[in-house]
N, C-alpha and C positions, 0 to 999 in steps of 0.2 A: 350850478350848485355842486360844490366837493362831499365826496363820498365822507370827510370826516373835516373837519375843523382842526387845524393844526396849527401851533404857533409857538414862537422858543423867544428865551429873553434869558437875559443875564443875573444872578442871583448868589452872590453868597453867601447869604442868611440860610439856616434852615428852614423849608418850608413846612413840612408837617407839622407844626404846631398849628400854622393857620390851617393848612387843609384839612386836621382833624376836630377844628373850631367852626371850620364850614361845612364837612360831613354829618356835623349834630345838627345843626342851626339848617340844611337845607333838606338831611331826614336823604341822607347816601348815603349807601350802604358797601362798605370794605367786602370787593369781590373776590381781590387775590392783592400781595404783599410779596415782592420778590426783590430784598434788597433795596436799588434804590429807583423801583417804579411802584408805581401803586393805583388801582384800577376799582372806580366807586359806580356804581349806579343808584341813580336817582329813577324812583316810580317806576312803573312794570306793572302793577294789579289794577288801581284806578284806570290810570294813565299809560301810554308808552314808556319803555322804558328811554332811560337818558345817561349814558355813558362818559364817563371820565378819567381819565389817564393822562397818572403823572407824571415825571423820571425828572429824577435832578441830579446829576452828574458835572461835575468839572466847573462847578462853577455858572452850568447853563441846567434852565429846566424847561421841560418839552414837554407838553400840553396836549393831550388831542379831545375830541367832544364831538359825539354823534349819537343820530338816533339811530338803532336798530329795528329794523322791521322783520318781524315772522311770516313764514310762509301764510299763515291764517291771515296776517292782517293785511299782505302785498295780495291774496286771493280776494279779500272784502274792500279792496278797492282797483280789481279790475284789475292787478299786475301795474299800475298805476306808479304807485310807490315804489323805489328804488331800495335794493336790501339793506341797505343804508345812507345815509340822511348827513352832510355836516348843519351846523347849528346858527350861521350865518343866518342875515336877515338877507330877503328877497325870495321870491318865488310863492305860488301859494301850495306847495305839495306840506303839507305836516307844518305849515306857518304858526299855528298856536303852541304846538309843544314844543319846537325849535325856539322859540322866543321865550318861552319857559325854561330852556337848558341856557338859552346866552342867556340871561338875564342870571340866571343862577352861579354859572358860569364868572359871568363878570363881577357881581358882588366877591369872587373869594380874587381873581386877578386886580380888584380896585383895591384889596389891601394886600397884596403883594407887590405895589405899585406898577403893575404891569400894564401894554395896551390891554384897553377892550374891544371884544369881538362886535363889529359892525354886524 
């Protein structure tokens, strides 16, 4: 399992329109905005939280998606959990909320006609 989910693909539409159609619609939340990247988390109160970063440059846009673990929550399962999580499927460490973030995840890459995360 990768510390974070990463994946680039070619693009020269603008993407913020879709990813600010899928920040409403999946309830992410604009973390920081630095030109041409852009960094959302999903859940954190309920749930884990679930991270997203974007950057579209040159024609190419570069993706990453992970879950972050707090020292409380890597303490409340035993140092278990790694300080961070990519969003891929397999393994059963954080299998629900990872599949929670790819799934989320892939709805905004199925309409940017990009792959989807396995």
């Amino acid at each position: 399992m990768t510390t974070r989910t990463k994946l680039s693909f070619p693009c020269s539409a603008d993407i913020w329109p879709a990813v600010e159609r899928w920040s409403v619609s999946e309830n992410a939340e604009l973390k920081s905005s630095d030109g041409p990247q852009r960094l959302y988390q999903k859940g954190g109160i309920a749930t884990a939280a679930m991270m997203f970063s974007f950057r579209q440059a040159s024609g190419q846009v570069a993706v990453e998606a992970w879950i972050p673990s707090s020292t409380f929550q890597r303490a409340c399962s035993f140092f278990i959990l790694p300080p961070e999580m990519g969003v891929e499927s397999g393994g059963v460490k954080a299998a629900l909320i990872r599949k929670i973030a790819r799934e989320s995840l892939n709805r905004l890459l199925l309409e940017l006609g990009a792959s989807l995360v396995q």
